[in-house]
C-alpha positions as CSV (number, residue, x, y, z in Angstrom):
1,X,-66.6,-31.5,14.1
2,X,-67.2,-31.4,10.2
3,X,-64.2,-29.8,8.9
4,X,-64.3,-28.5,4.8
5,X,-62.1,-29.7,2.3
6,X,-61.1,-25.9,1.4
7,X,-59.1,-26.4,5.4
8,X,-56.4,-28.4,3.6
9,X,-53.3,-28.2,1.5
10,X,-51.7,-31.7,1.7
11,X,-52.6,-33.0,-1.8
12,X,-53.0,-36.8,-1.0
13,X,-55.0,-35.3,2.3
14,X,-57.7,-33.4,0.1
15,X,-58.0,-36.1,-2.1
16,X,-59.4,-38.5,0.2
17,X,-61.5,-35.9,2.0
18,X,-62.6,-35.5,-1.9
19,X,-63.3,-38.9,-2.9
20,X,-65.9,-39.6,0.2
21,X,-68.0,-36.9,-1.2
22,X,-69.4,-36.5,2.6
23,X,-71.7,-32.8,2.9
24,X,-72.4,-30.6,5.5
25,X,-71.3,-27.5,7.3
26,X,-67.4,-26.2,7.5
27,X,-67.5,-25.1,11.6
28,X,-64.1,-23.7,11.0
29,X,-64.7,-21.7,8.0
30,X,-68.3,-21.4,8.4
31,X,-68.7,-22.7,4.8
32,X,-72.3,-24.1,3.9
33,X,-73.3,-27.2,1.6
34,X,-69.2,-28.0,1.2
35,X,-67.6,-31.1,1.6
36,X,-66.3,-32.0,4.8
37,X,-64.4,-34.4,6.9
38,X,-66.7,-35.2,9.6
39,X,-64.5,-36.5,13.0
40,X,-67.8,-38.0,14.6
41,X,-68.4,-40.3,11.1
42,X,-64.6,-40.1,9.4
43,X,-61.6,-42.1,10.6
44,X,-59.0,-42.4,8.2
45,X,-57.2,-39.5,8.8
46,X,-56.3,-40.2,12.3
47,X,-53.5,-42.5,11.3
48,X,-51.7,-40.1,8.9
49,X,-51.9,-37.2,11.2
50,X,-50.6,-39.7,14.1
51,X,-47.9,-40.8,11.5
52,X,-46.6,-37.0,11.6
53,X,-46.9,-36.7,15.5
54,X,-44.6,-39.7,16.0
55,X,-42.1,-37.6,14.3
56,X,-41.9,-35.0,17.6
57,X,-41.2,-34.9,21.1
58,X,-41.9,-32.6,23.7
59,X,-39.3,-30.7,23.7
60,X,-38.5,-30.2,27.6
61,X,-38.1,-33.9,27.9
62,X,-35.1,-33.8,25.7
63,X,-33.9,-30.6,28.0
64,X,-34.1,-28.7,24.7
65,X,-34.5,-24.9,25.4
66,X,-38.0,-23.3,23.9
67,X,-36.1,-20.7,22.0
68,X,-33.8,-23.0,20.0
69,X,-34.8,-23.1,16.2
70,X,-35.8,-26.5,16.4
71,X,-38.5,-26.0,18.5
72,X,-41.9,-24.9,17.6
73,X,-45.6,-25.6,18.1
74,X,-46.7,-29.0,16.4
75,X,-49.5,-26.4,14.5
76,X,-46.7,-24.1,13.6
77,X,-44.7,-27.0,12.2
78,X,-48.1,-27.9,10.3
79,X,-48.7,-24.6,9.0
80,X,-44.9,-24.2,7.4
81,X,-45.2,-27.9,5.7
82,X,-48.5,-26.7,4.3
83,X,-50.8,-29.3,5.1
84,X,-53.5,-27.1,6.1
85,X,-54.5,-24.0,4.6
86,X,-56.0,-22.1,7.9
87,X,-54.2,-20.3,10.4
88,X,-52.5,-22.1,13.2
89,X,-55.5,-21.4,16.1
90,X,-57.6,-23.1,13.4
91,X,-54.8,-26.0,13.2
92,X,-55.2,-27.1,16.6
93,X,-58.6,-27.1,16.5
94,X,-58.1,-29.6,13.9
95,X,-56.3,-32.0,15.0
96,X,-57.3,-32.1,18.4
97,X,-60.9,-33.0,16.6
98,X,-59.4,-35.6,14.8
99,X,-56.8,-37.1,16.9
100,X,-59.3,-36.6,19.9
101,X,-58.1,-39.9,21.8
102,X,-54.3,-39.0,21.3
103,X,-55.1,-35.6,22.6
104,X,-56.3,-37.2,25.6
105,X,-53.3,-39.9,26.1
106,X,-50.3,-36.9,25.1
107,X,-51.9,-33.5,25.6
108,X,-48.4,-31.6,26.1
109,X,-47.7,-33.0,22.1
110,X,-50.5,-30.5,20.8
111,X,-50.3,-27.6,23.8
112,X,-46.3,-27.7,24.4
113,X,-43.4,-26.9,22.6
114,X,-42.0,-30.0,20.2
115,X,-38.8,-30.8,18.4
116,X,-37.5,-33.7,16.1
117,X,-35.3,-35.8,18.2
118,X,-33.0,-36.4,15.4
119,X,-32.3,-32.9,14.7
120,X,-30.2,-33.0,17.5
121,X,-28.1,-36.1,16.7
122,X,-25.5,-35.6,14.7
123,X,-25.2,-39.3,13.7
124,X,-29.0,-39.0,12.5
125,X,-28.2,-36.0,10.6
126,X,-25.3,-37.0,8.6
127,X,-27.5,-40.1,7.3
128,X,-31.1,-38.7,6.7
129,X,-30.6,-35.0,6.2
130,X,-29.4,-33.6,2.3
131,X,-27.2,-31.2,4.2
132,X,-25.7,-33.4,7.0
133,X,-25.3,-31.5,9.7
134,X,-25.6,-27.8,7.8
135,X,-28.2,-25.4,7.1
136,X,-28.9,-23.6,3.7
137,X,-26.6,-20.6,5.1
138,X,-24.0,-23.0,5.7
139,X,-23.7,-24.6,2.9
140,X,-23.8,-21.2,0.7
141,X,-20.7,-19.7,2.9
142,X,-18.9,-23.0,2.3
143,X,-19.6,-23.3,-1.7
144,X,-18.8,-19.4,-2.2
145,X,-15.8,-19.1,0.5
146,X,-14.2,-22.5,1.7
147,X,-14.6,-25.6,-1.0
148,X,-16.6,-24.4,-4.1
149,X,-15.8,-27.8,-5.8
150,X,-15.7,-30.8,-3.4
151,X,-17.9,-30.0,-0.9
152,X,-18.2,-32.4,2.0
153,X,-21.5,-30.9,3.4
154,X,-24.0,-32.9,0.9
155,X,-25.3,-36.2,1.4
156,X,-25.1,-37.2,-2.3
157,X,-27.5,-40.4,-1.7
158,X,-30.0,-38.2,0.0
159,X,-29.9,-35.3,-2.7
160,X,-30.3,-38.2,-5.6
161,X,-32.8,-39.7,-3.9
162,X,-34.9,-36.9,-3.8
163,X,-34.7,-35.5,-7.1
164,X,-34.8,-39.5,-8.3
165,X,-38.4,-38.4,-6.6
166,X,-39.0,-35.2,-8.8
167,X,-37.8,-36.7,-12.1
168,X,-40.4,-36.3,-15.2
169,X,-40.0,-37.9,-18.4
170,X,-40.9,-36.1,-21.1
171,X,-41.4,-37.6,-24.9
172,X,-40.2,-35.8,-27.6
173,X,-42.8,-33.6,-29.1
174,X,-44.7,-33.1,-26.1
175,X,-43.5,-28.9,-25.3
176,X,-43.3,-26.0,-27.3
177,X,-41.8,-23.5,-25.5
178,X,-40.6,-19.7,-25.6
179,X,-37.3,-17.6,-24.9
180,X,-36.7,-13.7,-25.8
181,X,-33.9,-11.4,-26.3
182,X,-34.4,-7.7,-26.2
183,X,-33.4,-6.0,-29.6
184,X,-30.5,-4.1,-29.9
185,X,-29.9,-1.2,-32.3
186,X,-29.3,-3.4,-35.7
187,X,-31.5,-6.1,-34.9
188,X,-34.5,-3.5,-33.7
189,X,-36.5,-3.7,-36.6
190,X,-35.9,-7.0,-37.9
191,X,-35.5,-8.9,-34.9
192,X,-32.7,-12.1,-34.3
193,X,-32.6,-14.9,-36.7
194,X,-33.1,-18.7,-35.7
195,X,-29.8,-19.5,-35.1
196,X,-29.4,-16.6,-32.9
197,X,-32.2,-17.5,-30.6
198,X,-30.4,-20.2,-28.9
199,X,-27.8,-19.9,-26.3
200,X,-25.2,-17.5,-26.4
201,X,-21.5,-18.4,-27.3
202,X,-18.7,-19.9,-25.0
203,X,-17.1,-16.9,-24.7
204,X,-20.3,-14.8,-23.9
205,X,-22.1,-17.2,-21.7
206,X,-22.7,-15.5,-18.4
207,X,-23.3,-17.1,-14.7
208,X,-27.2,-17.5,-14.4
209,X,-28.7,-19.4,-11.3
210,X,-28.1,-22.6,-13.1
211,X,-25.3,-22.2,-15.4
212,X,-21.9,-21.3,-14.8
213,X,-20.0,-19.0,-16.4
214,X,-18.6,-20.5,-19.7
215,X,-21.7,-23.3,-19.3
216,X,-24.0,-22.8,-21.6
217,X,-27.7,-23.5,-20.8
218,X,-30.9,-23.1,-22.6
219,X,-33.8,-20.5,-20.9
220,X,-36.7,-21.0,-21.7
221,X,-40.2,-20.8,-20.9
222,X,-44.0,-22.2,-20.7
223,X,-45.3,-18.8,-22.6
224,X,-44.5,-15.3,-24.3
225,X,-45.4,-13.2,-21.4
226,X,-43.1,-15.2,-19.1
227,X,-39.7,-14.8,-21.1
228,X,-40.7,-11.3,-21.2
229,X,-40.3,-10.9,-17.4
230,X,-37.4,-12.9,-17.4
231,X,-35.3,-10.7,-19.8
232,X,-36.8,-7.5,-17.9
233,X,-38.3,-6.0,-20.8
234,X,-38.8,-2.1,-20.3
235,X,-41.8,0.1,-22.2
236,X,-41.1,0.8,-26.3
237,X,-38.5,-2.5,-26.2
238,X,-38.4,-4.5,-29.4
239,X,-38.0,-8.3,-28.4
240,X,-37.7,-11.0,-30.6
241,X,-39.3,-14.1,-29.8
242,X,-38.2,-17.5,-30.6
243,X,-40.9,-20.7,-30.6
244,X,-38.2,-24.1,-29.6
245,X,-40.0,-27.3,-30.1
246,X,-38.8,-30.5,-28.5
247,X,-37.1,-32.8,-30.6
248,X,-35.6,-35.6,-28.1
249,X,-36.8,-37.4,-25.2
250,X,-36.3,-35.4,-22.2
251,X,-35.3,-36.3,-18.0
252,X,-36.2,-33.4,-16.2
253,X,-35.9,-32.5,-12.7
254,X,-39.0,-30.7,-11.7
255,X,-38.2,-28.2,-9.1
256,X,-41.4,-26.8,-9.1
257,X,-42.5,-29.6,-7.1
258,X,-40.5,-29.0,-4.5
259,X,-43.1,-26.2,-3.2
260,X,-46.0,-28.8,-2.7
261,X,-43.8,-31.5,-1.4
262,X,-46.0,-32.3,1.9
263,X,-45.8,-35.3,4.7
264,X,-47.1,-37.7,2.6
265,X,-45.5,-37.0,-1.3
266,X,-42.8,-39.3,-1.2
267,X,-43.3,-42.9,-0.4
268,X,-39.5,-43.5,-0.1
269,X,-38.8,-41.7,2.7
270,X,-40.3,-42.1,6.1
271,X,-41.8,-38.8,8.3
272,X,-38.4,-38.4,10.2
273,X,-36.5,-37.9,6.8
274,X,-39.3,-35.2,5.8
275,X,-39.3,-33.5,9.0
276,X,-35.5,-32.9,8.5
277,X,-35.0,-32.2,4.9
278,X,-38.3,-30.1,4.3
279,X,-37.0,-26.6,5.0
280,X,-33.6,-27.0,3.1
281,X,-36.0,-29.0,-0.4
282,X,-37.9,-25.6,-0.4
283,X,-35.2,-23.4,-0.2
284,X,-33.1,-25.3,-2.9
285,X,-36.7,-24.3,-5.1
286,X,-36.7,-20.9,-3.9
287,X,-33.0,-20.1,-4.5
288,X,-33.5,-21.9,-8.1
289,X,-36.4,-19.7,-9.0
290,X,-35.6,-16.3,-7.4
291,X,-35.2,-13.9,-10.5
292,X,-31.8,-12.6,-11.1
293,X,-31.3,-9.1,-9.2
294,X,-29.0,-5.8,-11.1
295,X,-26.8,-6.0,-8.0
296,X,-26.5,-9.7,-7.8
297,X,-22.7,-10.9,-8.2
298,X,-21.6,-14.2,-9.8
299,X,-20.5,-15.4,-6.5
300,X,-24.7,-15.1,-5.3
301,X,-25.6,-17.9,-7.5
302,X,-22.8,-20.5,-6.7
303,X,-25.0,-22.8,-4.6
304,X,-27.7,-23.1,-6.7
305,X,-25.1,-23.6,-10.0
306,X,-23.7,-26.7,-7.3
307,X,-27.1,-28.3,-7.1
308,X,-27.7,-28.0,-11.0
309,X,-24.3,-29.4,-12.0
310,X,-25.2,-32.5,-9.9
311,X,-28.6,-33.2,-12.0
312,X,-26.6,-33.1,-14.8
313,X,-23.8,-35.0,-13.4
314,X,-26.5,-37.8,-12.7
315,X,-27.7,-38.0,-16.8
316,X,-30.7,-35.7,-16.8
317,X,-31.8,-33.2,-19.6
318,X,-32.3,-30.1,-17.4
319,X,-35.0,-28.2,-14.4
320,X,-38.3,-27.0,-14.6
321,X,-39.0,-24.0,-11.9
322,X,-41.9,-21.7,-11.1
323,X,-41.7,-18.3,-12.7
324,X,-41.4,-16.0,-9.7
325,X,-42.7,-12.8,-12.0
326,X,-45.4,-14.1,-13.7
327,X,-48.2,-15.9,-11.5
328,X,-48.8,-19.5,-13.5
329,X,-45.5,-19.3,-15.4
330,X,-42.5,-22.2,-15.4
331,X,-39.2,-22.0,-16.3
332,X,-36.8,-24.4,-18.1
333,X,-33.4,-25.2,-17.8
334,X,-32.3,-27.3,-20.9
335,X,-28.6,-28.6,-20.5
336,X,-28.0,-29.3,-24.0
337,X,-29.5,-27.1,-26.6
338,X,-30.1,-29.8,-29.8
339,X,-33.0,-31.2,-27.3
340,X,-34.8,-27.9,-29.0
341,X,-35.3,-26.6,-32.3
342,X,-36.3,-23.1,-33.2
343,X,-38.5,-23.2,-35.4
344,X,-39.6,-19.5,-35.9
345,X,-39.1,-15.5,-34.2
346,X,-41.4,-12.6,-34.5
347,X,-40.2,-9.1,-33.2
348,X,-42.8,-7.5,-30.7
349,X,-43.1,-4.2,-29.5
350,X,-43.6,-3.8,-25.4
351,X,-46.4,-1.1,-24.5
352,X,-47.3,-0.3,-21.3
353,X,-45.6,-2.1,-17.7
354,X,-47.5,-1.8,-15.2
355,X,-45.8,-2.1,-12.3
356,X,-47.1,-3.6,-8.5
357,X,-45.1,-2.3,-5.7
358,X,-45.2,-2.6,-1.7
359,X,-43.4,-0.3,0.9
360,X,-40.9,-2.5,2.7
């Protein structure tokens, strides 16, 4: 089977695929004159997609019921880690054509139901997984309601580890970036000054998903249209734009990794360790980079203020996240404001919002 390089996500996947250079015809896709893996010529992918398979078990050998959480399809389990970017008939297709002598030796791994067998060991769990033995919804009804400052639900070593993983360094010089206020009655015309383009004071500092209230935290962002977004800025709003270039060395977490982490992104941890942690990693970026709703409470943003505090508990400068308003756009947050100077604002007038919209 020649399958085209356009049938995979996994990064490290499609550049291997890529680097070969082989030709021919996509037969899932039906793409011509692309480059393809070809499973009667190619190899080398049969070992990394047997490296995820050893991860699973059928799951009615571990007298695990089919409708538990845990279990799934092993295409369904590829389609959510994103290593392919077909849907999950196509999936199965694929790596029965590519693991075609496993297929023969284990058929029930690719037709049946799998699990992770160390998803259901709680000795497993409280070593590998970030969250021990907790899901996302746990841990956010413990931070908010039970133990908001010493939680015993985080695997510290785990959680440093992986951000350890997603740490950029960043020398000084290297961004200019943007951050907006909306105008208010005196400063309509004119616009904020420098100094006033920076964080807010102590006393006016407000809980954001990465700051707690009294905490102060620089926003900013990649480009103009971005902050815009961010502040909500409504049609006929003056805003006044402030330019911040970097003056120190930065650490930065990048949370906007955390969206293409697949099987294969981080050489420190094994495929068990992914199997288990990859669900909670994306929500932790999702939570960080969902926009900030009118009716959210302070209390909403507790968990993701917990996960912050900690990268700057451990020495680092700030986050990077993915705009969720603007397609393209990334988010900063700096945990100490002389990293940045401001080093100019113009006032802008906001025309016409369009507005995209879908029934729910």
């Amino acid at each position: 089977m020649q399958i085209g390089l356009e049938c995979f996500m996994d990064e490290q996947i499609s550049s291997m695929i890529a680097s070969e250079n082989r030709h021919g015809e996509c037969e899932i896709q039906g793409k011509k004159e692309c480059i393809v893996y070809d499973t009667n010529e190619d190899h080398y992918l049969e070992g990394y997609l047997e490296e995820i398979m050893d991860a699973f078990t059928v799951a009615k050998h571990l007298r695990v019921s089919e409708t538990d959480a845990r279990v799934g399809y092993l295409h369904t389990f590829l389609a959510r880690w994103k290593v392919f970017k077909v849907d999950e008939k196509s999936i199965q297709k694929i790596i029965k054509a590519i693991c075609s002598q496993r297929y023969q030796d284990e058929p029930e791994l690719f037709d049946e139901k799998v699990t992770i067998r160390e998803l259901f060991s709680a000795d497993e769990m409280e070593r590998k997984c970030i969250l021990k033995t907790y899901s996302w919804d746990d841990f956010c009804y413990n931070i908010k309601h039970v133990n908001r400052f010493h939680s015993q639900q985080v695997n510290f070593r785990e959680l440093k580890n992986l951000l350890d993983n997603m740490l950029v360094d960043i020398p000084a010089g290297s961004l200019t970036l943007y951050r907006s206020r909306i105008c208010d009655e005196e400063s309509y015309l004119k616009g904020y000054s420098n100094k006033k383009m920076g964080v807010p004071p102590v006393p006016l500092t407000t809980a954001g998903r990465t700051n707690s209230e009294g905490i102060q935290c620089l926003y900013l962002a990649s480009d103009e249209e971005t902050t815009f977004h961010e502040v909500r800025a409504r049609d006929n709003d003056h805003v006044s734009v402030g330019e911040f270039c970097q003056i120190k060395d930065l650490k930065i977490v990048d949370l906007s990794l955390f969206d293409k982490i697949g099987p294969f992104s981080i050489p420190d941890f094994d495929m068990t360790w992914f199997a288990i942690n990859i669900d909670i990693i994306r929500k932790i970026g999702n939570e960080v980079a969902m926009p900030m709703r009118r009716f959210d409470r302070a209390l909403d943003y507790v968990p993701t203020q917990y996960i912050c505090d900690y990268v700057k508990h451990l020495g680092y400068d700030g986050i990077r996240y993915k705009s969720t308003l603007v397609e393209g756009g990334i988010n900063y947050a700096i945990f100490d404001e002389k990293k940045f100077d401001c080093v100019g604002v113009k006032v802008v007038h906001i025309g016409n919002i369009h507005y995209e919209w879908k029934e729910l």
